[in-house]
KOLZAVEX-830221 format. One record per residue (C-alpha): residue in one letter; y negated, x, z. Coordinates in pm, whole numbers, plus 50000, padded with zeros to 5 digits. Each point is the difference from the previous one (the first is absolute). Last residue first. Layout:
N
   residuo      py      px      pz
         A       Y       X       Z
...
This chain:
265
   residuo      py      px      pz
         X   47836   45617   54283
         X   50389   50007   49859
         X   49895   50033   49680
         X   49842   50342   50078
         X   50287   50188   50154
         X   50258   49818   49726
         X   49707   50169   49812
         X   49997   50356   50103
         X   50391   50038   50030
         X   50022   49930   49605
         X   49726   50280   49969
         X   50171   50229   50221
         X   50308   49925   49827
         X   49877   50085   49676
         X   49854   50323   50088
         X   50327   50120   50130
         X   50156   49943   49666
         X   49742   50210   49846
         X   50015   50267   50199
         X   50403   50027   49964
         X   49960   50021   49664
         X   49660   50202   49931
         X   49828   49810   49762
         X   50089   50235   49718
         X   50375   49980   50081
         X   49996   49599   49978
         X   49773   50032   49699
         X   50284   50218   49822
         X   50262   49799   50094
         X   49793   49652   49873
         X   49944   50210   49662
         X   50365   50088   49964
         X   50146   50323   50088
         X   50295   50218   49745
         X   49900   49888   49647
         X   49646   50098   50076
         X   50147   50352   50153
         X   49892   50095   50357
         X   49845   50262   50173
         X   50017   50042   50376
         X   49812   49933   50330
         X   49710   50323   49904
         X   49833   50080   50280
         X   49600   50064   50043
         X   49963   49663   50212
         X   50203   49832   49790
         X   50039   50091   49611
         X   50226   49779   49796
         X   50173   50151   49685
         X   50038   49763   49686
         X   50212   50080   49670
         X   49977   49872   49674
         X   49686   49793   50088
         X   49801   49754   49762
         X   50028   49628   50136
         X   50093   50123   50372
         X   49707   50211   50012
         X   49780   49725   49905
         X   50174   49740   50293
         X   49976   50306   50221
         X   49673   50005   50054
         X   49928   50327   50243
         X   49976   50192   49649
         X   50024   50364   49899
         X   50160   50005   49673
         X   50083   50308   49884
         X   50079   50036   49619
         X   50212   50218   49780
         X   49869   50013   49653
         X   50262   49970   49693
         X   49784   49816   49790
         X   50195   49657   50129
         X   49916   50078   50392
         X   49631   49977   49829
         X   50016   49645   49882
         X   50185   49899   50296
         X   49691   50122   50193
         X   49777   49837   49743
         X   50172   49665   50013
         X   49963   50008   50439
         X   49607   50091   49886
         X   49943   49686   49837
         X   50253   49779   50244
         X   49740   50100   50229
         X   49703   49880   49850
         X   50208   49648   49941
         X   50072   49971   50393
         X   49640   50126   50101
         X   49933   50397   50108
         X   49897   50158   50276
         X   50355   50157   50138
         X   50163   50005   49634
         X   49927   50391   49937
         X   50112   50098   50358
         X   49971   50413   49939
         X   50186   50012   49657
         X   50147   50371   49925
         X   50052   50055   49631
         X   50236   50273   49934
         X   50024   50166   49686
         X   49667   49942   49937
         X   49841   50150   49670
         X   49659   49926   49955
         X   50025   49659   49853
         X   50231   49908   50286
         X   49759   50043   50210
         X   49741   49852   49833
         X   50209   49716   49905
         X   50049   49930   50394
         X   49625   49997   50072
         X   49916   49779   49715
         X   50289   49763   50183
         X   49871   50018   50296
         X   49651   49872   49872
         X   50144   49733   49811
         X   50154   49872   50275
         X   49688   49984   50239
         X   49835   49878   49668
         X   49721   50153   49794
         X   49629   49984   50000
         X   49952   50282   50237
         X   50179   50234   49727
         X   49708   49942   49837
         X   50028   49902   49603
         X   50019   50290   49746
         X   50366   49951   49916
         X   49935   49631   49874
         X   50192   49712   50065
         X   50306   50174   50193
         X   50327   49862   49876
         X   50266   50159   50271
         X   50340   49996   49843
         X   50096   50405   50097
         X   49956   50096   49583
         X   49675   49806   50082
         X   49880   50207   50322
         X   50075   50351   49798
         X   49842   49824   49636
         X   49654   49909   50192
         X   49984   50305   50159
         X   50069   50202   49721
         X   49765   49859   49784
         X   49688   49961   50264
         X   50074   50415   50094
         X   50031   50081   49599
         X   49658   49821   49966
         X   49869   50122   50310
         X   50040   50393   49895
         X   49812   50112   50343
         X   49784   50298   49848
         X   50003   50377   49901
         X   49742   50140   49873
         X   49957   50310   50243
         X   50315   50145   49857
         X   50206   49782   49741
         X   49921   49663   49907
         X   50269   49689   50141
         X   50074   49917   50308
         X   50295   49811   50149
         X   49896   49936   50395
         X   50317   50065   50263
         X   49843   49944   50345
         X   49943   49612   49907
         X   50192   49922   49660
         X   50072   49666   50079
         X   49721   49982   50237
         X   49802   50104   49685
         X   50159   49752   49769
         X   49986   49687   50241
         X   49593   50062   50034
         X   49816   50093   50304
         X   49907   49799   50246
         X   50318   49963   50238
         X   50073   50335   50024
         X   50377   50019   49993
         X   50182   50194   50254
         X   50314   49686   50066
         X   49890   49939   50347
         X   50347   49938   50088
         X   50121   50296   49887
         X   50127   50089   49660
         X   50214   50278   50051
         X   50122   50263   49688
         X   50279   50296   50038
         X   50034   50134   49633
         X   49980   50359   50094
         X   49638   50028   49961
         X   49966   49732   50221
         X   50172   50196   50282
         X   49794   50301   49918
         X   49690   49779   50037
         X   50136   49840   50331
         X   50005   50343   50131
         X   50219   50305   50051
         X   50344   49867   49903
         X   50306   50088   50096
         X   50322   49997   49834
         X   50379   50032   50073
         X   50128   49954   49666
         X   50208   49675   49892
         X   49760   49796   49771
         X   49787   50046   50294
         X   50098   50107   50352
         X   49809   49953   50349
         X   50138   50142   50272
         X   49991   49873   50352
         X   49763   50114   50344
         X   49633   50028   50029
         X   49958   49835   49631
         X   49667   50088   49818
         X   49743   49724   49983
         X   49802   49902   49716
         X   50287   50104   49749
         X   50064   49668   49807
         X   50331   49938   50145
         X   49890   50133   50384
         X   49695   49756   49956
         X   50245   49666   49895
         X   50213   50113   50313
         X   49700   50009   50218
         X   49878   49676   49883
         X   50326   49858   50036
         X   50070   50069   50365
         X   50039   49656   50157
         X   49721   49984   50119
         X   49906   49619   49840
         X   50338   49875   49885
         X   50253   50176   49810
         X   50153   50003   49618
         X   50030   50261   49788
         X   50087   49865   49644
         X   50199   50236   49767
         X   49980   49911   49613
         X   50192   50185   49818
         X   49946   50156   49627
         X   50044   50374   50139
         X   50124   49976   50361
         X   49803   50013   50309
         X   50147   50152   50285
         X   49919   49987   50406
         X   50167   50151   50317
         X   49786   49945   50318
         X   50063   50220   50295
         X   49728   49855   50171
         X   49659   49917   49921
         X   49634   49938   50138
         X   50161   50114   50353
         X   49651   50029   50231
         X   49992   50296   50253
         X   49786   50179   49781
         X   49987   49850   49631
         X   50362   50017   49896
         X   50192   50021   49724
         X   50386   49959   49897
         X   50202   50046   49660
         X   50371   50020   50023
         X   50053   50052   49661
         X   49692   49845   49757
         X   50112   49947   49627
         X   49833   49983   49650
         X   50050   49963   49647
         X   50364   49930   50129
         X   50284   50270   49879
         X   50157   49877   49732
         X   50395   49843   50064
């Protein structure tokens, strides 16, 4: 079998006394989608900075395509084909859907001190990237402001993948967005397993992960609880070990005690 794009062994990190992560082992495989799944503090910020090389690991190996690698900054990492859109997606909101497209990466054209932004090729490309990917901007000159929440990730994503992701980490894409925004971006991700990229999926909404996942590892409290198969859990299972189990079924019976308490006032 080929060796994942890329793999955490035994990966932990801590911030003083404070356990971010613990001997968590992680792989993303090329044309797979792998959905991390955990609640607030549950550790997958910290993994999603480890991936992209913000932090270094304190403890664990990180491998890609097989080789023990590490990587000096974020750059390095994206260099190598390691690409995270974040929540706040890094798109200047007044300036055009070309140059955010291209933001950081300008093609000129002229030689020397003549050199300029090429906008035409920047307005072609853009628009033929984010169509190739099913997005039908109006015109590629338009404010990035004026766009959707969902058509916002999704110029993010194609500029990834535009620029040569391998692996295309997704810091809670759905979280803000309505039900037909999200479906949007859940198309893109399957869009991009299909090319051959692997994706991470960092959600806390399992019903999304559920609809696109190969594989799903839950994060509590900077441990991993396992990784499952999509033909091995079913969505209820994997809620049920998202919501903590045992937590969970406590909760309820606190509740139910709460108002036989409060109907019998």
């Amino acid at each position: 079998m080929e060796a994942p794009l890329i793999e955490l062994r035994s990966v932990s990190k801590y911030f003083g006394k404070v356990i971010a992560l613990k001997d968590v082992s992680f792989d993303v495989r090329a044309g797979e989608v792998h959905c991390l799944l955990g609640d607030n503090g549950a550790g997958k910020s910290t993994l999603i900075k480890i991936l992209s090389a913000v932090h270094t690991p304190d403890a664990g190996e990180i491998f890609i395509s097989g080789k023990a690698t590490h990587f000096s900054s974020p750059k390095v990492a994206l260099d190598n084909g390691i690409a995270t859109v974040y929540q706040d997606l890094a798109l200047v909101p007044l300036m055009s859907i070309a140059r955010n497209f291209f933001l950081g990466r300008e093609p000129v054209k002229g030689v020397g001190p003549f050199k300029q932004l090429d906008i035409g090729l920047a307005n072609e490309t853009a628009y033929r990237e984010l169509k190739d990917m099913g997005i039908e901007i109006r015109d590629p000159e338009q404010p990035v402001g004026t766009l959707s929440g969902g058509e916002r990730q999704c110029l993010a994503i194609a500029r990834a993948i535009h620029f040569g992701a391998k692996v295309l980490i997704l810091d809670e894409p759905t979280s803000a967005l309505g039900v037909h925004q999200a479906s949007v971006v859940l198309k893109l991700i399957v869009q991009s397993k299909a090319r051959g990229i692997g994706v991470i999926f960092i959600s806390h909404n399992v019903h999304h992960a559920y609809v696109v996942g190969d594989r799903f590892t839950i994060l509590k409290r900077g441990r991993s609880m396992g990784t499952h198969k999509n033909t091995e859990i079913s969505r209820d299972e994997l809620l049920h070990l998202m919501a903590g189990g045992k937590e969970l079924v406590d909760l309820e019976s606190e509740i139910a005690r709460l108002k036989t308490a409060k109907a019998g006032t």
